[in-house]
N, C-alpha and C positions, 0 to 999 in steps of 0.2 A: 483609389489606393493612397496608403501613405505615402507624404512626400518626401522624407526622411528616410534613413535604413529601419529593416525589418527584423527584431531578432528572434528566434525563440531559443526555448528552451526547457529541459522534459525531463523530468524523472529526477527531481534530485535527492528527494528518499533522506530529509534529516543530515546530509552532508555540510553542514555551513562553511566549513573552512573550504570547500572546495568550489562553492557557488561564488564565495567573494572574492578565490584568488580568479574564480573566471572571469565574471563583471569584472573585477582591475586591464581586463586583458582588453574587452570592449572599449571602442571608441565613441564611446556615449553623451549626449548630451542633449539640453532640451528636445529638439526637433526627434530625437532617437525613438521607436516603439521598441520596448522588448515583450514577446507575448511568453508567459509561463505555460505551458500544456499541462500543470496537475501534478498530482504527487509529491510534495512539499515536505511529505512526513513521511513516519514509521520507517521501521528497519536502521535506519541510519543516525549517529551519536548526537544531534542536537534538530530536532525538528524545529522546539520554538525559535532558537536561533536562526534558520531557515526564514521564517515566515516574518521574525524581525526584520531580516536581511533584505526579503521584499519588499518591506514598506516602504524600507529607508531608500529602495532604490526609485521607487515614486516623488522623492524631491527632488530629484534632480533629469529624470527622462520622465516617457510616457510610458503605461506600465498595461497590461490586460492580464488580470489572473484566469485563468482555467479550471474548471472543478476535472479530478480524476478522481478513482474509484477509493482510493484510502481517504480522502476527505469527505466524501460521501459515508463511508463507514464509521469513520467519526464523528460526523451527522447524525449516524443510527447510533450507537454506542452514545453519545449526549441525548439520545432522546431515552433512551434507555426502555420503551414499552416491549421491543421482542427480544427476551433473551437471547435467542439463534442469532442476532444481528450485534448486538453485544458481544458474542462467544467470536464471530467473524473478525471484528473488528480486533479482539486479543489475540487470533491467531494468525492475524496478518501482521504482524506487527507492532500494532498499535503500543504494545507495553511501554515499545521505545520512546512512541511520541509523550505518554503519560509521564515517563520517567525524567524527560526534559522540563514540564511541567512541575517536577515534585519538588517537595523539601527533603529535608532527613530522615521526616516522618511518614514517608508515603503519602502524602496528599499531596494531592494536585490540584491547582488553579491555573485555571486560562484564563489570562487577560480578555477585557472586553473588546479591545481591539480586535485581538485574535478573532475573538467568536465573529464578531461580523464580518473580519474578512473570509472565514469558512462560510461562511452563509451566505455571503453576496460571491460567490463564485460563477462563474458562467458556464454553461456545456461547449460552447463553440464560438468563433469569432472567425467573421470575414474581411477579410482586407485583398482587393481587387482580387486579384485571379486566386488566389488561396481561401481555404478555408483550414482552420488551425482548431485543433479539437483530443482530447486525451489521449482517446483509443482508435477511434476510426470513426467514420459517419458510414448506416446502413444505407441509406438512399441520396438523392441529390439535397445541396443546400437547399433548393425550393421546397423541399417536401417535407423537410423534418419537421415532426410534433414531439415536444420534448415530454408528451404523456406517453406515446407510442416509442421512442426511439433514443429516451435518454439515459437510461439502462445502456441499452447497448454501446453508445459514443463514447462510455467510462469504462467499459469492461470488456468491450469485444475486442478477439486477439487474432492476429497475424498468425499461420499455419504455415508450414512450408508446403509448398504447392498449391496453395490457397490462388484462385482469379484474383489477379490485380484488378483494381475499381476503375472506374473509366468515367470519374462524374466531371461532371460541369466544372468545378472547380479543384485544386493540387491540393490534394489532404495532408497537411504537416499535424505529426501525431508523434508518439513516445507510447509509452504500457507496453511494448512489447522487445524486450532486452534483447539485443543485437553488439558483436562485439566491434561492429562497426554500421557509422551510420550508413540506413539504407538511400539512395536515392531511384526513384523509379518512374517512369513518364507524368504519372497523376499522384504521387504516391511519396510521401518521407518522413521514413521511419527516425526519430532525435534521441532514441533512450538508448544510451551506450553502455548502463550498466554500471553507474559507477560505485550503486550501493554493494552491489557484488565484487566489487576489486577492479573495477577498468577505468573509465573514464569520465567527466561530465561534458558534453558538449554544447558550444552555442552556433545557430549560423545565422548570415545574415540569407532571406530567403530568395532572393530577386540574385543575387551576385553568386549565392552556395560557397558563398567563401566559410571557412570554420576555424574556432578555436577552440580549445579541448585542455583541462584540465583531469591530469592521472589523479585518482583515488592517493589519497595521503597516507592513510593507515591499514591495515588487516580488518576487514569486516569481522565485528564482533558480535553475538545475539547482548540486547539490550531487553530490559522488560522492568516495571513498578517495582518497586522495591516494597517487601511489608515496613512496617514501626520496627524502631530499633529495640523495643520489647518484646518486640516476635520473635519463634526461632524459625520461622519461615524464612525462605534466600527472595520467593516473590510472593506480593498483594494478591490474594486469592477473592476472585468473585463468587457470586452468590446466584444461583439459577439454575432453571432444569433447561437443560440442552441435549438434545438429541445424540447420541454416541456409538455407534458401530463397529465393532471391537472382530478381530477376525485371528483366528490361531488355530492350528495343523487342522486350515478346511475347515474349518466352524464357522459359524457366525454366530454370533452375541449382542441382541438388544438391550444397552443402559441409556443412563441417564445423570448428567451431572447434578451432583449436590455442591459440588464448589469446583473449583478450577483456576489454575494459572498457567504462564506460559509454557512454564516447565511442570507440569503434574494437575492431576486431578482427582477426583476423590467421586466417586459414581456406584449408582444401585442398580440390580439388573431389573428391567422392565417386564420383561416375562420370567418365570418362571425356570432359575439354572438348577443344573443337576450337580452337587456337591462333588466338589474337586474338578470342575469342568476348568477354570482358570488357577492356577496355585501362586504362588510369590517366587518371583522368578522366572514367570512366563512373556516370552515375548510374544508382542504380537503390534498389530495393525492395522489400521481402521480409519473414519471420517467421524470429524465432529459437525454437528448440522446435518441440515436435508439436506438432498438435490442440489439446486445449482450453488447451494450459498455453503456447503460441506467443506472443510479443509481437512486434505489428508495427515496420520500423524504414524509416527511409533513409539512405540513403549516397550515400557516393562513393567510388570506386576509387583509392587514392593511389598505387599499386603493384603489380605481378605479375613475380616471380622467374621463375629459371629451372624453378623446384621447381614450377609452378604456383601457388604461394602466394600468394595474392590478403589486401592490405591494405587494410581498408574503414576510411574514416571513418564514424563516424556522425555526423549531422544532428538535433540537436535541435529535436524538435517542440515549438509553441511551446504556453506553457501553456495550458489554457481551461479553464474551469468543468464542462464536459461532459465531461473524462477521466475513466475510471475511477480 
């Protein structure tokens, strides 16, 4: 085990002003580990500041980053081969993290710093009796194969009434928003939600002592901004993505022709029967398949001749309980 204090810390979602007034609070110093659990970006007003903020805390303590599921997604979303993984990553967020990245032009550049600290991320890390990991570990530290079970360590979620784990080692985790930290025999929950309006917390893990920094501002939706010669509000991508559209008991197979946080622009896949959707119809649906789908709502602003149906989206309002 280390022989210094243990910190961690989870979920900070693009918050910077509130990760640095936390670290200010820490009594850090060489000998110190702080371990990150993941989530560095999206949703929240300054991701790249974020991940600056991490580096910079690497001169002066000992540092373990974590991979969680939104830096993974930005993994996909930079590789850019499946559009559905693309469209996930827009709809979780991501806009935000791009829109700290941009200029005035809507383009975005990640330093290469940045790119390698997203890619040298880690699933997990042990330090004596703990093991500190995103979301959860499905089996004992002995057993994990991060081809079988690295998926799950970044996206599997805490249920209420869900069996507490009983493994080998005390799983210190985040990913699943709590309006207080959990502690539990084998088991600690650190994401306090503070992209949602509550708090950022650190603890040290051996003592469970904590400091906790409250959210500074009103959560606001962020997303890319287009070129200031567009009259678009956001940077619309390009790609077929699967779309599931559901209104008074229907259901409706499309497909995106473009897409942004707020709106999309979709053909129907099968064959619709005229006036099945009008402008001005609400409705509700998943973008994506199966597990990788994110639910949305809309409204209908438009339907061409083409059948080209133009959804708004409806932003759902923030809560502590989103993933």
């Amino acid at each position: 085990m280390h022989s210094g204090p243990v910190y961690a810390i989870a979920d900070v979602h693009g918050c910077d002003e509130e990760l640095r007034a936390l670290l200010q609070q820490l009594p850090l110093h060489r000998d110190a580990l702080v371990v990150f659990l993941g989530d560095y970006i999206d949703r929240g007003p300054n991701s790249k500041g974020v991940v600056d903020t991490v580096l910079e805390v690497m001169d002066y303590c000992q540092v373990v980053c974590l991979l969680g599921n939104h830096e993974l997604m930005l993994r996909e979303f930079l590789d850019g081969s499946d559009a559905r993984r693309v469209a996930r990553f827009i709809y979780n967020g991501g806009g935000a993290t791009l829109a700290s990245y941009s200029n005035e032009d809507g383009h975005f550049t990640i330093p290469p710093e940045h790119l390698e600290f997203y890619q040298k991320l880690a699933y997990y890390h042990v330090e004596g009796d703990y093991c500190f990991v995103h979301a959860g570990i499905p089996v004992d530290v002995s057993k994990i194969d991060l081809a079988l079970h690295g998926e799950d360590m970044v996206w599997m979620r805490r249920r209420a009434g869900m069996q507490e784990p009983n493994f080998d080692k005390i799983v210190v985790h985040g990913h699943t928003p709590v309006p207080e930290v959990e502690i539990r025999p084998r088991r600690i929950n650190l994401d306090t939600s503070c992209v949602y309006g509550h708090r950022l917390t650190a603890m040290e893990v051996r003592t469970q002592q904590m400091w906790h920094v409250d959210r500074r501002a009103a959560p606001t939706p962020l997303y890319l901004r287009d070129s200031r010669e567009s009259r678009r509000e956001a940077f619309r991508f390009t790609g077929r993505v699967p779309v599931v559209v559901q209104h008074e008991g229907r259901v409706y197979r499309f497909a995106t022709i473009n897409y942004s946080e707020i709106g999309m622009l979709i053909k129907p896949v099968d064959n619709l029967p005229s006036g099945s959707l009008r402008a001005g119809a609400h409705v509700t649906g998943l973008i994506g398949t199966d597990a990788e789908s994110t639910p949305f709502r809309g409204v209908v602003l438009r339907v061409d001749e083409q059948a080209r149906h133009a959804l708004k989206i409806i932003p759902e309002p923030q809560k502590q309980s989103t993933p």
